[in-house]
C-alpha positions as CSV (number, residue, x, y, z in Angstrom):
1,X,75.3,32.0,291.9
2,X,75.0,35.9,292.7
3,X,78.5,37.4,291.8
4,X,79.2,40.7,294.3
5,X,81.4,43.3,293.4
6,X,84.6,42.1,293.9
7,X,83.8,39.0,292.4
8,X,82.8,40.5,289.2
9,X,86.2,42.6,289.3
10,X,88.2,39.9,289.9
11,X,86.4,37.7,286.5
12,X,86.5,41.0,284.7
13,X,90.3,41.4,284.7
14,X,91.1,37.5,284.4
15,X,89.0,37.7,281.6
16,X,91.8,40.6,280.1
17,X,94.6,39.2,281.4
18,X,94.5,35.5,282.8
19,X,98.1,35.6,283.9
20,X,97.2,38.6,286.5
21,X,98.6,37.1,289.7
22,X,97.1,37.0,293.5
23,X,99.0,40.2,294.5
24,X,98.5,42.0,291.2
25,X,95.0,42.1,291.5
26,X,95.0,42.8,295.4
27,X,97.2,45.6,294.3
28,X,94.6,46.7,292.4
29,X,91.5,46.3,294.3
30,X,92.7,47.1,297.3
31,X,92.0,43.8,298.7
32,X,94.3,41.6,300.8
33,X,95.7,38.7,298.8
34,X,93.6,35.7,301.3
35,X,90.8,37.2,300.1
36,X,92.1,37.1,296.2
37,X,93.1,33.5,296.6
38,X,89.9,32.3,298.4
39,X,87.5,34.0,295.7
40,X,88.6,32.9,292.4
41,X,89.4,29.3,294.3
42,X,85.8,29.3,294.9
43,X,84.5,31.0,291.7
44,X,86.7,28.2,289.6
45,X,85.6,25.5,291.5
46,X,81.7,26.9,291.3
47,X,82.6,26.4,287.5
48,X,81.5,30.4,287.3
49,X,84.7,30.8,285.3
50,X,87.5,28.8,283.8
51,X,91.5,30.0,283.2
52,X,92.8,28.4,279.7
53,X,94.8,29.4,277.1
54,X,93.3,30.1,273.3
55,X,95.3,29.2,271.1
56,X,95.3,31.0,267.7
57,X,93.6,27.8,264.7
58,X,95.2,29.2,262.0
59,X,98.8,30.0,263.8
60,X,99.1,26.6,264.3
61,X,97.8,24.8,261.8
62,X,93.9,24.6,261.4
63,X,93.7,26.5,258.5
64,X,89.8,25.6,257.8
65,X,86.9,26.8,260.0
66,X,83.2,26.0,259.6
67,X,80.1,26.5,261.6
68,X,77.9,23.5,260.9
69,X,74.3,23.2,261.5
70,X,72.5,19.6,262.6
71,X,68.9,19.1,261.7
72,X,67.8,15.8,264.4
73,X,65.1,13.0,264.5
74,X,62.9,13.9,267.8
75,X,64.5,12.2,270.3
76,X,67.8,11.9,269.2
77,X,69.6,15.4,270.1
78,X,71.1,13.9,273.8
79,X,72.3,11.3,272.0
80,X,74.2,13.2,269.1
81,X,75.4,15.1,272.1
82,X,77.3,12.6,273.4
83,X,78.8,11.5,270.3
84,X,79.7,15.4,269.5
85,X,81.3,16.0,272.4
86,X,83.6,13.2,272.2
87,X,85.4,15.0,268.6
88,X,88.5,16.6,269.1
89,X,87.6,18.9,265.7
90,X,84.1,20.4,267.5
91,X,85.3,23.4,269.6
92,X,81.5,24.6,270.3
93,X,78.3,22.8,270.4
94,X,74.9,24.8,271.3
95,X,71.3,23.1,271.3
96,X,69.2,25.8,269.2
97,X,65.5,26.4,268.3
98,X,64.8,27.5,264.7
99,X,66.7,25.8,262.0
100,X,68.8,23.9,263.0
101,X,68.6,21.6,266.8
102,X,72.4,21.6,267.0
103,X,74.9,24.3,266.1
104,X,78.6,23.5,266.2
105,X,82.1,25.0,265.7
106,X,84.7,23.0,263.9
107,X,88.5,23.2,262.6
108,X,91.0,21.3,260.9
109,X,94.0,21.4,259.0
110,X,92.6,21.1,255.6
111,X,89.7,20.5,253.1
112,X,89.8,17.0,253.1
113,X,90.1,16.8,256.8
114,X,87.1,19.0,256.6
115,X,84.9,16.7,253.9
116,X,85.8,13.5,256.0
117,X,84.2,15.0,259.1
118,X,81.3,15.9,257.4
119,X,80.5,12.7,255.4
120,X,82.0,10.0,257.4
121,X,82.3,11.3,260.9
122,X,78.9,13.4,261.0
123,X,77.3,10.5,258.6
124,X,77.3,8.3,261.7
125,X,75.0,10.2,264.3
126,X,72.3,8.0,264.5
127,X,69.3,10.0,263.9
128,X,70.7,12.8,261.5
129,X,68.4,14.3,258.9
130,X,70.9,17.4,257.7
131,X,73.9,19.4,257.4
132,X,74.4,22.8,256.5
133,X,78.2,23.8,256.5
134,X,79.5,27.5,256.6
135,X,82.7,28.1,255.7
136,X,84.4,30.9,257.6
137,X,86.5,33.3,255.3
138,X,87.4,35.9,257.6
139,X,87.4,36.3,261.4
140,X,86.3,40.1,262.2
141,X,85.9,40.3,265.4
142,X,86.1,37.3,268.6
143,X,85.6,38.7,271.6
144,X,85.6,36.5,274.8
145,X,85.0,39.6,277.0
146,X,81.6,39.7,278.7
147,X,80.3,42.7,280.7
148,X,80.5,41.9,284.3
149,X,80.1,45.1,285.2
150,X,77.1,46.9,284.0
151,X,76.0,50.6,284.6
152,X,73.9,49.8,286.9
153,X,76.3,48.6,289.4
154,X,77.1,52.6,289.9
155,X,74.4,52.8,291.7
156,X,72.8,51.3,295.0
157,X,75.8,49.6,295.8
158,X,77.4,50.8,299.5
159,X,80.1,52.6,299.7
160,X,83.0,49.7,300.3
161,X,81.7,48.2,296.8
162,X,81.6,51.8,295.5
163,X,85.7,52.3,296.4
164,X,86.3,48.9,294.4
165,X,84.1,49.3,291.8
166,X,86.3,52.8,291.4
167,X,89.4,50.9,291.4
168,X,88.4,47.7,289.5
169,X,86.8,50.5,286.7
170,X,90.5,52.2,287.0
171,X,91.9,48.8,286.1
172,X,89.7,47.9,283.3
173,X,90.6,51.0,281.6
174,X,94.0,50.8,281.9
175,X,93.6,47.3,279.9
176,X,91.6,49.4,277.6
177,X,94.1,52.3,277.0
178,X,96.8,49.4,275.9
179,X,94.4,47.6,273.7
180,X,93.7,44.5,275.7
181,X,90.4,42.8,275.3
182,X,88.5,42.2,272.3
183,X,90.6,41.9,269.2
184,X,89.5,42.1,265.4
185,X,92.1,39.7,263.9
186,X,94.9,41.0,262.0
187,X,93.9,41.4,257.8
C-alpha cells in the first residue's frame, strides 16, 4: 500500500501517542475529522498499523527476558511456526538467514519458568537441531518509532501535502520537546 502524506502523519503521531483522538489530530493537521476517522479506519483495517497497549515485562512481573535462536531440519521451519506462535511466552518470532532459521523473543516470571520453556516446551518442535539462549541484562534502548516521514518528503510534494507536512512536522516536535517517543529505560 502507498501511504500519502497525511497518512504517514496520522501513523506518525499514533505511533507517539495512541490515545490522540479524531479531533486532536484534525486539530492538528488541519484536516476535518471524516477524513481522520475514515483514514486510520482504513489504514487499521489494511493491517498497515495496529493500536495496542505495551505493557512494561518487568513492571508486571516477567522479570526474565531472552532472545533465543532456533537452528531447523529443511523443511520443518512452517511447521515450528505454527507451534511458536501458539506460546503465550514468545512475544516476537522472525524467520532469519545466517545462523539461526528462527529468532524469537521470550519472557517469563522466573528462571525456572525460563529452563522449562527451553527444555520441555522448545524440546518438542519436531525437527529442532539447536538452541542458543541470550539472556537480556539490561534494556538500553526500545524504540517502537519508525520514520514515516523521511527528508525526502520535503521535496516534490504539492503544496496541500507541503502545508500538512508543515503542521504534522510542528506536531512531531512538540512530542519531541516533552520527551515522547523512544525511551532508554530507566537504570
Amino acid at each position: 500500500m502507498d501511504l500519502d502524506i497525511i497518512d504517514r502523519c496520522l501513523a506518525a503521531l499514533l505511533q507517539l501517542d495512541g490515545r490522540l483522538s479524531h479531533t486532536d489530530l484534525a486539530r492538528r493537521l488541519g484536516i476535518p475529522e471524516a477524513t481522520i476517522r475514515r483514514r486510520i479506519k482504513r489504514l487499521l483495517d489494511e493491517g498497515v498499523m495496529q493500536i495496542v497497549a505495551l505493557p512494561e515485562p518487568s513492571k508486571i512481573g516477567y522479570g526474565v527476558h531472552a532472545i533465543v535462536g532456533l537452528r531447523l531440519q529443511p523443511g520443518k521451519i512452517a511447521s515450528a511456526l505454527t507451534r511458536l506462535k501458539t506460546l503465550r511466552q514468545v512475544r516476537y518470532i522472525g524467520v532469519t538467514a545466517g545462523t539461526y532459521d528462527i529468532v524469537i523473543e521470550t519472557f517469563f516470571r522466573s528462571n525456572d519458568e525460563l529452563r522449562e520453556f527451553l527444555i520441555d516446551t522448545l524440546g518438542q518442535i519436531d525437527g529442532l537441531l539447536g538452541t542458543e539462549t541470550s539472556y537480556v541484562l539490561d534494556i538500553v534502548k526500545r524504540a517502537y518509532r519508525i520514520d514515516l516521514l523521511p527528508n525526502r518528503w520535503r521535496n516534490g510534494v504539492g503544496e496541500d501535502d507541503q502545508e500538512i507536512l508543515a503542521r504534522c512536522r510542528i506536531a512531531l516536535d512538540e512530542f519531541d520537546e516533552r520527551g515522547v517517543g523512544d525511551e532508554a529505560e530507566p537504570e
